[in-house]
C-alpha positions, 0 to 999 in steps of 0.5 A, a space after each residue: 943504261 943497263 936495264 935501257 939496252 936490255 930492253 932494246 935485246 928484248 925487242 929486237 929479239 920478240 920482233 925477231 921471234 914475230 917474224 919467224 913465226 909469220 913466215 913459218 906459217 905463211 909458207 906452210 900453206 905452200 908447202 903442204 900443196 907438196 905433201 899431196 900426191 904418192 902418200 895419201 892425205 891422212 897418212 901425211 898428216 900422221 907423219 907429221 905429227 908423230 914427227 914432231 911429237 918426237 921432236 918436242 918430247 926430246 926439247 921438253 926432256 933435254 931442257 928440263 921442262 918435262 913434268 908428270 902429267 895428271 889424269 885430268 891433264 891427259 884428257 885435256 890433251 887427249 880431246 885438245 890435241 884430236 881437235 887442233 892436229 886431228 880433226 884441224 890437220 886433215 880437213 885442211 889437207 883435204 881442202 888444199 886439194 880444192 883451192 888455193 893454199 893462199 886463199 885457206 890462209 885468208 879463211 885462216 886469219 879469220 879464226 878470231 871470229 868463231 874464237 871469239 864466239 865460242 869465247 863468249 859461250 864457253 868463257 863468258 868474255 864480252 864482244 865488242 861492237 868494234 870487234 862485230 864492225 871489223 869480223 863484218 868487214 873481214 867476212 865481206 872482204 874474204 867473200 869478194 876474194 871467194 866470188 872472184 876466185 873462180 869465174 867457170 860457174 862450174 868450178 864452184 863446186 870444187 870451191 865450195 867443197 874446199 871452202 866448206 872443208 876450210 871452215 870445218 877445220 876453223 872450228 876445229 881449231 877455234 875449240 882447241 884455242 878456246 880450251 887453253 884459254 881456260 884456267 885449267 889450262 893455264 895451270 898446265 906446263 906448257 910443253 909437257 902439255 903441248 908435246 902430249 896434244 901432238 901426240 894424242 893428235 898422231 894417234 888420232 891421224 894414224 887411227 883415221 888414216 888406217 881407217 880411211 886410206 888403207 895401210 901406211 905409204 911411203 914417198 921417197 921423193 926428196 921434195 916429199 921429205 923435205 917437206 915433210 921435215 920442214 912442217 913437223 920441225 919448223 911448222 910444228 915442233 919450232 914455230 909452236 914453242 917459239 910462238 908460246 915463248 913470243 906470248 909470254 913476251 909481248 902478250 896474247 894479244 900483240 902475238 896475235 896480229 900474226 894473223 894478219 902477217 901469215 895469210 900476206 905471205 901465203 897469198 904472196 907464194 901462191 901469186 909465185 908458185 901457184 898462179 893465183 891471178 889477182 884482180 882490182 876484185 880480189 886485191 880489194 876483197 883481201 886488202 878489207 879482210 886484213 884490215 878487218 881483222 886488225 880492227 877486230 884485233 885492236 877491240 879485243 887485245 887482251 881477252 881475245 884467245 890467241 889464235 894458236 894453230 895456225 899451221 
């Protein structure tokens, strides 16, 4: 009877955790829209994550989870964290300037499929022919979302920029992900580790933004601030721990179907506050991306790496 009850707790509170973390991340895409304007790009995502490194530095010590890290350890974090909140981060930023932010999330939840590619080069993890069938049909679907995104013939240009940009931060996270699938990684404590990646990755966006945009900007506007908090706290600090946490919970592979649920909420936000305007097109071409993914999903539930930067 006990051991039934906790059971039920347990769910409820992953189903809990699984929630949180879709829309944490859904709304991410939105709010970064916010984050361009006074303060360059660059300088943005440094605020960021010097932020929440912060912010995981005092939970990792105030929870007794901070160990020592070893040299070995430092350059995994070092070219992990450049990768994920680096590289990742301000090609994204860059991209919302282009397209929508619903539709980046779209191109986001497709991250299984280079995870899965660099998988089998680095890890040698086999492909399934299942996971082939619905990477196709994601690709396909994502593809009648992006030809029916903009009709100016004009305006492909802007979107292919921001398409192109989208992709390049996909690698870049895919590596970041596949890195901590690793063994090596896997014999890391994960909050020391994960607070040491976000601090390599400020100094990596500090170094970029000096270098490209000059001296710091600051924007006092309470809507920059406030969003700002929310992403290096709830997007960052928060959803990251609550997420590793949901992993060893449920597993890798239940976990990732997040995937599926943060591109659903990102379209939906951008239909309310960005104007996107769906068509039978556009409807059809997102409805084939998210059950591609979920088949591709379904092949590979315990090998696949868990696409773990998501925003």
């Amino acid at each position: 009877m006990i051991a039934r009850y906790l059971s039920a707790i347990s769910a409820r509170i992953s189903a809990f955790e699984f929630a949180l973390v879709s829309l944490i991340w859904g709304s991410t895409w939105l709010v970064i829209k916010g984050q361009l304007g006074v303060v360059p790009a660059p300088w943005s995502v440094a605020y960021r994550f010097t932020l929440a490194c912060t912010l995981m530095a005092v939970f990792t010590i105030a929870t007794g989870r901070w160990v020592r890290m070893t040299r070995r350890g430092h350059a995994f974090a070092a070219i992990a964290g450049t990768a994920q909140f680096a590289l990742n981060f301000n090609l994204v930023y860059a991209s919302e300037r282009h397209v929508t932010s619903g539709l980046i999330a779209l191109v986001f939840a497709l991250l299984v499929v280079p995870n899965a590619l660099l998988s089998r080069i680095v890890l040698k993890t086999p492909i399934s022919l299942r996971f082939l069938i619905g990477s196709a049909i994601g690709i396909i679907g994502l593809g009648l979302v992006v030809a029916d995104d903009r009709h100016d013939p004009a305006e492909w240009s802007t979107t292919l920029d921001g398409l192109l940009l989208a992709g390049g931060a996909v690698l870049c996270a895919s590596t970041a992900n596949v890195m901590q699938a690793g063994g090596f990684a896997r014999s890391l404590a994960p909050f020391p580790t994960l607070t040491w990646m976000m601090f390599y990755g400020a100094l990596g966006d500090i170094a970029f933004a000096a270098a490209t945009s000059g001296p710091p900007v600051l924007d006092f506007r309470a809507e920059y601030a406030i969003g700002l908090i929310y992403l290096a706290f709830a997007a960052s600090a928060v959803a990251f721990t609550v997420y590793y946490r949901l992993i060893r919970r449920i597993g890798p592979g239940p976990a990732a179907y997040s995937s599926v649920i943060v591109p659903i909420v990102a379209m939906t936000l951008s239909t309310i506050f960005e104007g996107y305007r769906w068509s039978v097109i556009s409807a059809a071409g997102a409805a084939l991306a998210l059950i591609g993914l979920v088949v591709a999903l379904a092949s590979r539930r315990k090998k696949l790496p868990v696409p773990a930067a998501t925003r």
